[in-house]
C-alpha positions in Angstrom: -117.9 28.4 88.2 -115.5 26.7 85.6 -112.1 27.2 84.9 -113.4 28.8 81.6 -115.2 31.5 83.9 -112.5 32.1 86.3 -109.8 32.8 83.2 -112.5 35.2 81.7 -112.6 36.7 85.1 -109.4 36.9 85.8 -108.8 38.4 82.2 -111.5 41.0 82.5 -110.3 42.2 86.1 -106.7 42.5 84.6 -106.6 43.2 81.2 -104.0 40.7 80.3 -105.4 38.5 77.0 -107.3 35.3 78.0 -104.9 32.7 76.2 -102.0 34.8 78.9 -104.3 33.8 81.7 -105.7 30.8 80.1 -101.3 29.4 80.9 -101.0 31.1 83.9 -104.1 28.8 85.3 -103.3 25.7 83.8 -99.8 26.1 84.7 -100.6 26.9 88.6 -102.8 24.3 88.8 -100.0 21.9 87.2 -97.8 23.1 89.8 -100.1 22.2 92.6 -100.6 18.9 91.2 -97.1 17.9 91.1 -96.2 19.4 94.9 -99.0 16.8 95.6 -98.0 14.0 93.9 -94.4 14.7 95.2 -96.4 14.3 98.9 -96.1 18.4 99.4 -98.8 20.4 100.2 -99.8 23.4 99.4 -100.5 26.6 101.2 -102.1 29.7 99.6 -102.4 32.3 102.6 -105.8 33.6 103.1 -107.6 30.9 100.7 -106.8 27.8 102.3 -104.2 24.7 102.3 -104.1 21.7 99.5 -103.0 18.7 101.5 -102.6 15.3 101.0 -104.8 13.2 103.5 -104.5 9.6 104.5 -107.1 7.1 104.9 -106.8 4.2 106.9 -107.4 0.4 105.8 -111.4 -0.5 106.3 -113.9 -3.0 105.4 -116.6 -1.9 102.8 -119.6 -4.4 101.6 -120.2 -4.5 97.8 -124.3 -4.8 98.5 -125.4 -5.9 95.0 -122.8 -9.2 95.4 -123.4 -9.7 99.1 -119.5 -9.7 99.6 -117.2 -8.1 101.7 -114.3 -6.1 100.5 -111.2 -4.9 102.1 -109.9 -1.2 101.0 -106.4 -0.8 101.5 -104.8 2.2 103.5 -104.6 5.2 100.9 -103.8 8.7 100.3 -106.0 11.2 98.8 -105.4 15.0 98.2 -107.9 17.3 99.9 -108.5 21.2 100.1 -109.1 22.5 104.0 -109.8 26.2 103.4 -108.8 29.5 105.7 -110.6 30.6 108.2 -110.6 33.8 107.2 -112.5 32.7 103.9 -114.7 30.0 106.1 -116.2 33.1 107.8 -116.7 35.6 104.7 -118.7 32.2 103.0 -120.7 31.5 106.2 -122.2 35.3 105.9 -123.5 34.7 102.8 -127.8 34.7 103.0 
């Protein structure tokens, strides 16, 4: 699913025009990007929690030089979902 799909979803569940929910999307979205960047995260009861993970400094090998590298200690954003929606997805078949 695309974002396309989910504002003609959301659109056709509502009623609301698909340019109104086109904004609302994008401007959710923006809104969880910047709690991230600010280092916030982001909890949405019932679908799950956008937070920002750290990963420590490790040693990698670039294989096609033969050399290794050294990645630095870094922060990435990551999405841990609810349980509640962990257990409707594992009864799919």
């Amino acid at each position: 699913m695309t974002k396309a799909d989910i504002v003609n979803e959301v659109a056709k569940s509502t009623g609301y025009e698909k340019v109104t929910v086109q904004n609302v999307v994008e401007a959710a979205m923006e809104s969880i990007k910047a709690s991230l960047v600010k280092g916030e995260n982001v909890y949405l009861r019932g679908f799950g929690s956008f937070v920002i993970k750290e990963r420590a400094k490790k040693t990698a090998r670039n294989i096609s030089k033969n050399q290794t590298i050294t990645i630095e200690a870094h922060k990435i954003p990551s999405f841990k979902p609810a349980k509640s929606f962990v257990e409707q997805v594992k009864k799919l078949k």
